[in-house]
N, C-alpha and C positions, 0 to 999 in steps of 0.2 A: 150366786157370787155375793160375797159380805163387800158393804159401803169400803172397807178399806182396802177387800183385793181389784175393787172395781177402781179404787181412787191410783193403786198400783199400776193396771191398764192405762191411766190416761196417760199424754203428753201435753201437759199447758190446759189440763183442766178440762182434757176433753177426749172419749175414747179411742183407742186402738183402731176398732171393728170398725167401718163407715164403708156401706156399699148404696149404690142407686141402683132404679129396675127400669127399664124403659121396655118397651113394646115394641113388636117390628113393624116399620112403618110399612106404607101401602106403594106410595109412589117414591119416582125419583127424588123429587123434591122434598118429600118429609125425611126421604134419606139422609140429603143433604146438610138439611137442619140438625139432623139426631148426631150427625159426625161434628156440626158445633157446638152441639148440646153436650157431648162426650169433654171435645176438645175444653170445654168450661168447666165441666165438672172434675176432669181429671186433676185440674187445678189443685182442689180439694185433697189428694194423695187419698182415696178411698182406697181399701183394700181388692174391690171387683167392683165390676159390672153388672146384672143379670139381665136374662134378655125372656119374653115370658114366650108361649108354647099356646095357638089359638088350641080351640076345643076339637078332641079327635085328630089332632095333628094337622089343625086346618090352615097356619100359620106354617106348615115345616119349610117349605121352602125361603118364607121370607126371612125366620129367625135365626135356619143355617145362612143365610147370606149378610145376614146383620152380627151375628158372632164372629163369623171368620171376619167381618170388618174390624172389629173391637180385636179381636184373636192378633189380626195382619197389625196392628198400631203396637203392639207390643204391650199391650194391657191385659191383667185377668179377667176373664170373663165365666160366669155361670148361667150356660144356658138349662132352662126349665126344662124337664123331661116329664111330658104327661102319658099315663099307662093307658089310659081309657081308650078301646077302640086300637091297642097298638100289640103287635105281638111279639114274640119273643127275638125275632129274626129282623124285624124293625128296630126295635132297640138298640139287637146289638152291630146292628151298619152304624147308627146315629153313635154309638159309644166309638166305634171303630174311628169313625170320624173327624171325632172330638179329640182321641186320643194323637193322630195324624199331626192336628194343629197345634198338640200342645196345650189343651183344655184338660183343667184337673181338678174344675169342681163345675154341680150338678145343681139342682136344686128339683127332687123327683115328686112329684104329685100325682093326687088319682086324676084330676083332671073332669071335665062334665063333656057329656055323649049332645053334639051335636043335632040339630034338631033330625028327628025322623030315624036317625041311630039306633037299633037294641042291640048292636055285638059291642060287648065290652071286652073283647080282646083277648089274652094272657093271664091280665091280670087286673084282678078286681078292685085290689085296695092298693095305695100306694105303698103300704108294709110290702105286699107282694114282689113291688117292683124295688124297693132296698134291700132287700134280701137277697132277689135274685142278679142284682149289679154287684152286690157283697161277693158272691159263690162266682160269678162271671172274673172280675176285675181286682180281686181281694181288695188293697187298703188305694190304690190306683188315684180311686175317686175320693174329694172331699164332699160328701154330702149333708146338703140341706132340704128340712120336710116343712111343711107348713103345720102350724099352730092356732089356733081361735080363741083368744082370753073369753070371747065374748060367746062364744060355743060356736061350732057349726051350721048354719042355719038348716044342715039336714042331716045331722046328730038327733037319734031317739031321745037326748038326755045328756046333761054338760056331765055326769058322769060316764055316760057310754062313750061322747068323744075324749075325755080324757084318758079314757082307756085304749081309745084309738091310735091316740099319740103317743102313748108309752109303749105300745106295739110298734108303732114305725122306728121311735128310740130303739128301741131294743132288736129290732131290725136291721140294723147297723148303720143310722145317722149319726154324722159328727154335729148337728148342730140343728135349730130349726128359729124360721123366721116367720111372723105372727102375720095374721092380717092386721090390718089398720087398726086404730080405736082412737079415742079419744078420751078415755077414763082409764086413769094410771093405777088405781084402784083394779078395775078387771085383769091386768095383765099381774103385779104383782101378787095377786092371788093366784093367778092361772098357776104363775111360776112357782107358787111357795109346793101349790099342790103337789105337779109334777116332781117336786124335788124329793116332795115326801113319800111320791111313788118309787122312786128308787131314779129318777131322771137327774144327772150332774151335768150334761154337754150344756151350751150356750142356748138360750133363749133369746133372742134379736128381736127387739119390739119392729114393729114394720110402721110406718110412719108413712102419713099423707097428709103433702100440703096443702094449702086450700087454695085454690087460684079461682074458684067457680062454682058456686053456690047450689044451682040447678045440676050440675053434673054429680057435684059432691054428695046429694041426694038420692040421686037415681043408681050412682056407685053402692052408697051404703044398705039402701031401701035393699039392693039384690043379691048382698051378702051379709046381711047382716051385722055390721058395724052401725052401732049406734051413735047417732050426733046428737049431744045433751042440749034439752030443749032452750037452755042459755045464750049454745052456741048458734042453734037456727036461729034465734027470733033475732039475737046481732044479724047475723047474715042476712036474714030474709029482710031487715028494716034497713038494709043498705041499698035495697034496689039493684038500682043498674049501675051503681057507684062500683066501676069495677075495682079504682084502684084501693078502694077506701077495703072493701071485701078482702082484697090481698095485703095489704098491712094488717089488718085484724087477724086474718087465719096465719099469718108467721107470727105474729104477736103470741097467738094462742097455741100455736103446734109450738115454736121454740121454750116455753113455760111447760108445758110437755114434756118435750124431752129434757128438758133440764130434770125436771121431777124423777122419768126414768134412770135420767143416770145416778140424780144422787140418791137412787134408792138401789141402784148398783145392777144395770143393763148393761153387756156387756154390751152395746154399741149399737149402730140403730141404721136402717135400712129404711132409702125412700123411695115412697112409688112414685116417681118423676111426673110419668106420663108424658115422657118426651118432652119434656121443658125445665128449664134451668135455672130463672132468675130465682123463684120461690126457693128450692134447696139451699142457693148459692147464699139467700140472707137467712133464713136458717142457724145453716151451719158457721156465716159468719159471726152472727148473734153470740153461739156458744163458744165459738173461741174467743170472744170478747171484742171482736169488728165494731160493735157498737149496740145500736139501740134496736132489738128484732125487728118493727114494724118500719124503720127507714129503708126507703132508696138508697142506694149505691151513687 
């Protein structure tokens, strides 16, 4: 998308596209929270929800129960659908499901095989599984596939996963959401490429706030998203200054996405992580609330 059809997109300077991801919680009470973490963010008027899909479908029950919650509020919601480990006849109950309550988008992934796992199910790649929800459900589903500006961290080669991804494209994705980064530089490449591959649907940069230094670490270290050595050593020289950490990383992710947008992203998805105040100055930062790194 060119700076001017992105600037077309916005309203008050700021995109269309705006979804959050949260994970399904464990207990009651994380429940609890995640229903006022919705209830805050909905504030926001995002387009959806998405809700993620543990490894091998180890999460199925907590996530169908956390969708139909977001589903039951009268919000959209895209629950993850992971292939790995699932088979044909599973899918299509989970679709059936979904279709029941009125779910009409997806976000389909290969997913990774739980420990001690070697059946990878149906289907091997998540191409497999867009394809075969394509032939099942024809245009039904809106779907979304995952992206890696930064490669895959188990891609033979940032050209063998681009090739991946213009597979699942052509697969029959309407859309795909990246993992995290933090170099606007890697994504607007990723993107130019995939365009030049014959790829036009939406590219959604995926976006992570920083609330926590040590975590933020052990996230990236295990998928491969790179934290530029500038931004560790800030972080790491804040200590245990937790608030000071969190005014920095909104400071720094909202300078981010501003960059992605005015280089023309159609809109930007955040991994929550089941908390809300960091998105909520964010997103208020860009519509012009004030200053990124203040308190509310």
């Amino acid at each position: 998308m060119t700076t001017h059809a992105a600037e077309q997109h916005r309203s008050n300077g700021f995109p269309i596209d705006l979804s959050f991801e949260f994970f399904p919680p464990n207990t009651d009470a994380g429940a609890e929270k995640l229903r006022d973490v919705r209830a805050r963010l909905a504030a926001l008027s995002p387009d959806f929800f998405s809700v993620t899909y543990g490894a091998g479908g180890a999460t199925r029950d907590k996530t169908l129960a956390t969708v139909t919650a977001i589903a039951d509020e009268g919000r959209a919601v895209a629950p993850h659908v992971s292939c790995i480990g699932a088979t044909r006849e599973s899918i299509a109950e989970l679709l059936a499901l979904y279709r029941e309550r009125g779910i009409r988008r997806l976000v389909a992934l290969r997913g990774d095989l739980p420990s001690g796992m070697v059946d990878t199910g149906d289907f091997r790649y998540a191409s497999d599984l867009v394809e075969w929800i394509r032939r099942q459900t024809g245009d039904e589903f809106r779907i979304a596939v995952a992206a890696y500006p930064e490669v895959h961290p188990q891609a033979r080669s940032a050209e063998a996963d681009l090739r991946a991804f213009v597979t699942k494209m052509r697969a029959g994705a309407d859309l795909a959401i990246t993992q995290y980064f933090f170099n606007a530089d890697a994504y607007f490449r990723f993107r130019d490429e995939a365009g030049r591959a014959g790829v036009d649907a939406p590219i959604v940069p995926g976006i992570m706030p920083i609330n926590n230094y040590v975590q933020l670490a052990r996230f990236s270290d295990a998928c491969g998203a790179e934290i530029p050595r500038w931004i560790r050593s800030r972080l790491a020289g804040y200590g245990d200054d937790i608030e000071s950490i969190r005014s920095f990383g909104v400071e720094v992710v909202t300078d981010l996405c501003r960059r992605l947008l005015d280089g023309g992203a159609p809109g930007l998805h955040l991994y929550t992580l089941n908390q809300a105040e960091a998105s909520e100055r964010i997103i208020g930062a860009l519509r012009g609330g004030g200053r990124a790194g203040a308190r509310r």
